[in-house]
Structures are given as C-alpha cells and as structure tokens.
C-alpha positions in Angstrom: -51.0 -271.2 108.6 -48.8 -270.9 111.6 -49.9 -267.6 113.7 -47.0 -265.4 113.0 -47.9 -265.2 109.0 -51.1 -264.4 110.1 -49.6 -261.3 111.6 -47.8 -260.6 109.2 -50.6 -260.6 106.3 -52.5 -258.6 108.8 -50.1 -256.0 109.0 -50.0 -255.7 105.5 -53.4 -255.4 105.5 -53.2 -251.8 106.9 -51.4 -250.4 104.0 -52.5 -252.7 101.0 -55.7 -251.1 100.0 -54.6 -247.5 100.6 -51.5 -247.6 99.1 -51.6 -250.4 96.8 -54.9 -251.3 95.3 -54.8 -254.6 97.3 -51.9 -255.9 95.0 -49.6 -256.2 97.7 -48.2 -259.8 98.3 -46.5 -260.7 101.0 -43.4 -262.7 100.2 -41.5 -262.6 103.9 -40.0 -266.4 104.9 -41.3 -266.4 108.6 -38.8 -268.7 109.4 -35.6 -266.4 109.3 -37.9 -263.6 111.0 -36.6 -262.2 114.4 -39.5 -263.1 116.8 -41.8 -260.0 118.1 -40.4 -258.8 121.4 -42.5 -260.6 124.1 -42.6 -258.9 127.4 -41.0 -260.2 130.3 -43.5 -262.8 132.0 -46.3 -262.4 129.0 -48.5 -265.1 128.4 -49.2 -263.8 124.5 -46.6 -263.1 121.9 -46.4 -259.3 121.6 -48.1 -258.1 119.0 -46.6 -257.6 115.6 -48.9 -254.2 115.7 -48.6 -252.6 118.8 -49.2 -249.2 120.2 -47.8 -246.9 122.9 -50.4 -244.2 124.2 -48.9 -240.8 124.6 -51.9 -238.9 125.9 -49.9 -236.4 127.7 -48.0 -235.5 124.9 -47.7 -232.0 123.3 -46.1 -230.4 120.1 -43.3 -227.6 120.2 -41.6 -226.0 117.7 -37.8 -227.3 117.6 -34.8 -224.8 118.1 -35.1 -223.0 114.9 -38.5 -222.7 115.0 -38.8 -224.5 111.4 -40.2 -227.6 112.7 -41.8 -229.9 115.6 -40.7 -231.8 118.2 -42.8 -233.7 121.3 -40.7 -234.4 124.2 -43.2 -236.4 126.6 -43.1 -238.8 123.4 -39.2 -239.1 122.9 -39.4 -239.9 126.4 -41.6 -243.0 125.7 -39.6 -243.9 122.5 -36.8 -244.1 124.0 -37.7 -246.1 126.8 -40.0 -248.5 123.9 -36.4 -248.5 122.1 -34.3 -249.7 125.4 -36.7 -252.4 126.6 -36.3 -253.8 122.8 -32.6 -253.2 122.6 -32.5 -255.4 125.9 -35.0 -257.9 125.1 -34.1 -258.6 121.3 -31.4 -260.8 120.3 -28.0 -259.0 120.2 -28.1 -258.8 116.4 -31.5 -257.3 115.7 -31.7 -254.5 114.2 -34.6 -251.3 115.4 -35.3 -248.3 113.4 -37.2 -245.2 114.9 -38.7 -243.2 112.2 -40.3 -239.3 112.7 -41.7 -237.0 109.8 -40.5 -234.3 111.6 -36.4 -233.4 111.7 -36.2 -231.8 115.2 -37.9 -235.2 116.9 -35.4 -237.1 114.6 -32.6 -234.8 115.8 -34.0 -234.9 119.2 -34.1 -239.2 119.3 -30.9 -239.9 117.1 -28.7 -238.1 119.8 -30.3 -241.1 122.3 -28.2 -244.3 120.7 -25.6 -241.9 118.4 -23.3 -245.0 119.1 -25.3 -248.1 118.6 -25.4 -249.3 115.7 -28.4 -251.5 116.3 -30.7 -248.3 116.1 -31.2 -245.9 113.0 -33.0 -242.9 113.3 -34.3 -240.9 110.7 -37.5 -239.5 108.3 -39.1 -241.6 105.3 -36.2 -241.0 103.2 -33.9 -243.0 105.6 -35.9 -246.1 105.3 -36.6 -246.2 101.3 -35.0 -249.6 100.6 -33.8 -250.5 103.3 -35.3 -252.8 106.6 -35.4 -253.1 110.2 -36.6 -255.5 112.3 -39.1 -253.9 114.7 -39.8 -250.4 114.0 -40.8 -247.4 116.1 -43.1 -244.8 114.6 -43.2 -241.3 116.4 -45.5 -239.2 114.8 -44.8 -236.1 117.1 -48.6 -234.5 116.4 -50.7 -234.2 119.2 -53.9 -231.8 120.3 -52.0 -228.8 120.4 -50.6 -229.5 117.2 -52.0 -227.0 114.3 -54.8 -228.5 112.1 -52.9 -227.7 109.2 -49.9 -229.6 110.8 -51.9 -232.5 111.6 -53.3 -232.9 108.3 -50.2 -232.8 106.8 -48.5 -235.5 108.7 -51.8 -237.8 108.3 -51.8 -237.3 104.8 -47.8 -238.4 104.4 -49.1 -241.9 103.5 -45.3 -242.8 102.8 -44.7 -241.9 106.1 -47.0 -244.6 107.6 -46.2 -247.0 105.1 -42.9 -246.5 105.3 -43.2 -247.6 109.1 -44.9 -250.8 108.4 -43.6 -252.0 105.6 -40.0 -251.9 106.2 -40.6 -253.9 109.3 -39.9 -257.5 109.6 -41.7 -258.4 112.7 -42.9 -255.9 114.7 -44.2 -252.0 114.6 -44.7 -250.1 117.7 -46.6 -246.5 117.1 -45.8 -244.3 120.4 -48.2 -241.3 120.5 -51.7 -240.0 121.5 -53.9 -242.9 120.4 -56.9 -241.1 120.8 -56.0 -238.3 119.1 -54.9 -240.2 115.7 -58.2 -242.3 116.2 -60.0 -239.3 115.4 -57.7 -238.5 112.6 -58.5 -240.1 108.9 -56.5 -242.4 106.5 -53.9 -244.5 107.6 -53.5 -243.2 111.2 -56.9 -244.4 112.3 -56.6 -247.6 110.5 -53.2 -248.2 112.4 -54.8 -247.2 115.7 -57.5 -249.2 115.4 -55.4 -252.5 114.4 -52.7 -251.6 117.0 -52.5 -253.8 120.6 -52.1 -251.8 123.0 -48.5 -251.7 125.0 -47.0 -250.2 128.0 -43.9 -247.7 127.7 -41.0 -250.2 129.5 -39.7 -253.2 128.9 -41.0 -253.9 132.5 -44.8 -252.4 131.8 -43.7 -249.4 133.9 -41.9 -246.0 133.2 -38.8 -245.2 133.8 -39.0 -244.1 136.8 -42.4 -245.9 138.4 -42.1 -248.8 140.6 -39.0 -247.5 141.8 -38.2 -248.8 145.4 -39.4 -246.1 148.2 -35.9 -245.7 149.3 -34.8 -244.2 146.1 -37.5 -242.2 145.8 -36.7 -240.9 149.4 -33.1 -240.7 148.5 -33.8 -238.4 145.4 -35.5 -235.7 147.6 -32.7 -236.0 150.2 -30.6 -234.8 147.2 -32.4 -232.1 146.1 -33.2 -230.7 149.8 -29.4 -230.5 150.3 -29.2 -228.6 146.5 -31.8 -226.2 147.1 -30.5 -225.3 150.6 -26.9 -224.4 148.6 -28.9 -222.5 145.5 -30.3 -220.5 149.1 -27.5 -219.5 150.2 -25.9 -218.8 146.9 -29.1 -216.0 147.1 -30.7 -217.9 144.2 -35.0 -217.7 145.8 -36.8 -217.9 142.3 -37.0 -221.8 142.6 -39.1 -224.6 141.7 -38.9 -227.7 142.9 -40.4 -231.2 140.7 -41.7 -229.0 138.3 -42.7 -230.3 134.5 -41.0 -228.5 131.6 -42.9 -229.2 128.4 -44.1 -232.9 129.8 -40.7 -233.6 131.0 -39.8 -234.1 134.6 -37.5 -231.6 136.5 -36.0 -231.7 140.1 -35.3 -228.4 139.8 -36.3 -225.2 138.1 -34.6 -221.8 138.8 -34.3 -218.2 138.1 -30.7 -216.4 137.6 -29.5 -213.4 136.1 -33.1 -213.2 134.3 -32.6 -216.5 132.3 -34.1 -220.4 133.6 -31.8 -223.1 134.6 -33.4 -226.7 134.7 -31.6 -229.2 136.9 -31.9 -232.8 136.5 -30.0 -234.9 139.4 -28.3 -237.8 138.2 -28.2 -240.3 140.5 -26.3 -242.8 138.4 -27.3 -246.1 135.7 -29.8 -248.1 137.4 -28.3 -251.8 138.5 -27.5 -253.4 134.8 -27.6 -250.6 132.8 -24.5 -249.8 130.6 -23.2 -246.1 132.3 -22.2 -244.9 128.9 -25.8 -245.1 127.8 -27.4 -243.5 130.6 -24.9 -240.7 130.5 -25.7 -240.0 126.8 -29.9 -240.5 127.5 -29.2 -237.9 130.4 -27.7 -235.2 128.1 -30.1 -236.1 125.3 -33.4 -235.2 128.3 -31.4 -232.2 128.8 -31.1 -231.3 125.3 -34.9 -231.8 124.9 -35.8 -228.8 127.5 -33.2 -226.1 126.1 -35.7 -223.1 124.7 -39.4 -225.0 126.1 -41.6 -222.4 128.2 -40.6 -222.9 131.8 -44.0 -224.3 132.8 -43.8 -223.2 136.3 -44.5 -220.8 139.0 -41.7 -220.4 141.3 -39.3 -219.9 138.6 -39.6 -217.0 135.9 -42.3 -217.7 132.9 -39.3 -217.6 130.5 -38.2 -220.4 127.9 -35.4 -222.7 129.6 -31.7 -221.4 128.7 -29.7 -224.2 130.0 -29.9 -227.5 131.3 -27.8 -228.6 133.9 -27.2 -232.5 135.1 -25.8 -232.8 138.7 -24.5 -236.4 139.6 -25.5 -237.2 143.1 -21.9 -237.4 144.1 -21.0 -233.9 143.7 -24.1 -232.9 146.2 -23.1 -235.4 148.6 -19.4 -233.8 148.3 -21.0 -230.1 149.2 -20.2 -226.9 148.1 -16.3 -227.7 147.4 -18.0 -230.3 144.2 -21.0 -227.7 143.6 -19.1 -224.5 143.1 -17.9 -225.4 139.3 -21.3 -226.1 138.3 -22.9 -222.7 139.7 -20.2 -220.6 140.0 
C-alpha cells in the first residue's frame, strides 16, 4: 500500500470510531490527490496530520462581546495559510475553519480576495472539500471551562476539519492544552506531527537579517521623538497587545492608539497582500486591554499603520496621520 493511503486511512482513523461506529470507508483515489505540503529542504513528506503549537495563545471576547477570538493564533494561521498558498500548486484549494464567528471574521478579512482560501464555521464546509485544511480552535487556558467544553464537545467541528480534507490537516493552537482536553481534541493531538508556524520553520518576523531589525528601531526612534514633541509622553515602546506585537503604544486624549510601522512587503511578496494582512493585525487589536505600562490600562481605540516612508519624509508626511 503506497505510504500516502496509509495516511490517509490513518487520518480517518481519528474520526471513525467516534463519529462513525468504525463504518467509515475510505473511498479517496490517491492518485488525483494534491500532495501534502513538504517544507522547503524536508527530508519527510509533511504530514497529512500536522500540528502548529500556540502555547502563548489566549481567548478574548470579539467586538460585540458575543463571542471569542485568539489573536496570537490568527497570527500563526495566517502565516500556516501563506507558507501553503506559496508552496501548493497554484490551483489548490485551503480552507480555514473556526467554531467561533469573531476568529472567522477576524481570518476571512486576511485573503478576502483569494479565491484559493475559504474561511468559515462547520456550516461552511458541509458538502463541500478543500485540499489542506486549517483548524483554529481559538480555546486556550484562559478560555472559560464552560467554553472549552463546549468547543471539545462540537464533534462536527473536528470532523468537519478532517474529513473534508483531501490531503492534509493542520490544527494551530495550544497543543498542550487540548492534550489535556477529552474526545476528539486529544485524539487529534496526540496523532498530529508536530510543525513550525512558516513556510520557512520561522515566524514572520524571526531570522530576519540584523540590519532590518536595526532599521525598524531607527524608525521608531525618529516616530517617538515626533509623538515628543507633539507633547504625546504616555508611550510604550515594543509592547504586546493581547499576544500581538506593537512598535508603538500611546496615550491621547484619554483613549490608546497602537502603531504598527510598515516597513513594506518583504522581497517576493505580493504588496496587495501584505497591505490587506497589515490592516487585518490592526483590526485584531481594536478594543484588546492595552497590556502595558507606559501607556494608559485602557482597551486599544484605534490602530494606526505608518509606512516607513512617511517617517523617513518627517513631520510634513506625519502630520495627517496625528494631526
């Protein structure tokens, strides 16, 4: 039996006795499959169950306070999603599925116009396939018990994500955590490889080159020299709003202003995208608790992206953003 069926009846496997009575048969011809995305340099397939560990993640209630979001983990989806998007032929297809409607608000916002990626809750899925799939399940520690039960007990919700799809599901969340959890979330950890959170093994932004890293504080030295002399004091610089990096945090008129310096698409990456994942980060921090202590303990009223250019250009380019 060549290896890939193997995965694919061992996949199965996770779901058939819980939700089927072990009458599931797998019927998938492994031959028009879409291969597993191997990562760059790998010496192994990847995994057709694989897992991204979100220990730093933390629940939030979403804008209306009706539901959950879990920003550290949208982070790591999205960077699971854009390592598959680039290593996945051009007509494969990825679905991201959440039980929760602010995450799914939250990550659909991050590839609005690509068609290649469908966002949404069990119901989206019901019928329909995807080639690799991305499960975030949004719980975490600080989640209530009473949430967390609920979202391990939504046994469509994990079936959902593994059997609708085709070669590969990637789980992105606290792995420890859902370990300890019963049911179907402990069975998919246990089964699950573990994976990194970039197509390149790193995050998004480690294993940058020095010089950028250098050139990123240069730009926020020359910003919070101009927020000084606009009086602004109540600042914070590199400070981490519910898991989610800031290069700036400040206080104005009573209300917190998050500022995330843009310093442009990283060499072949499409500028469209990066714009939209830039506004979608700064969407994620509107109304978190400020997290820290040079700026006011309030929730975060607005998000503002600066590109590089206009900080470069001085206070002529700055004005219109701060005025």
């Amino acid at each position: 039996m060549p290896p890939v069926t193997t995965k694919v009846m061992i996949s199965a496997d996770v779901v058939n006795g819980l939700c089927y009575g072990g009458r599931l048969r797998v019927l998938t011809d492994v031959r028009r499959q879409v291969p597993a995305h191997d990562p760059v340099g790998a010496a192994d397939p990847a995994p057709v169950l694989g897992w991204v560990d979100v220990p730093s993640g933390e629940s939030a209630r979403g804008a209306d306070g009706q539901s959950w979001r879990n920003t550290v983990e949208a982070e790591a989806v999205r960077r699971v999603v854009d390592g598959l998007l680039a290593g996945l032929p051009p007509d494969a297809t990825v679905g991201v599925v959440t039980p929760f409607r602010a995450q799914k608000e939250a990550l659909a916002r991050m590839w609005r116009d690509d068609d290649r990626v469908r966002v949404g809750t069990v119901h989206t899925f019901q019928g329909g396939q995807r080639d690799v799939m991305v499960l975030s399940p949004v719980a975490a520690h600080n989640t209530p018990p009473r949430t967390t039960y609920w979202v391990a007990s939504q046994v469509n919700l994990w079936n959902v994500a593994v059997t609708r799809a085709k070669s590969q599901l990637i789980t992105v969340g606290g792995r420890a955590f859902w370990q300890d959890q019963s049911g179907l979330p402990a069975l998919l950890a246990a089964h699950s490889a573990p994976l990194a959170a970039g197509d390149d093994g790193t995050t998004a932004e480690a294993g940058m080159p020095g010089r950028v890293t250098e050139a990123r504080e240069d730009l926020a030295d020359r910003l919070q020299r101009y927020l000084a002399d606009q009086g602004i004091t109540d600042l914070e610089r590199g400070v981490v709003v519910g898991g989610h990096p800031v290069d700036l945090l400040f206080t104005d008129a009573g209300e917190n202003t998050a500022v995330l310096i843009d310093p442009g698409p990283r060499p072949g990456h499409e500028p469209a995208r990066h714009l939209r994942q830039t506004h979608a980060r700064g969407d994620l921090l509107t109304g978190l608790p400020s997290g820290g202590h040079g700026a006011k303990p309030c929730p975060v009223s607005r998000t503002l992206r600066v590109p590089a250019w206009r900080i470069l250009a001085g206070e002529t380019a700055l004005a219109p953003l701060f005025g």
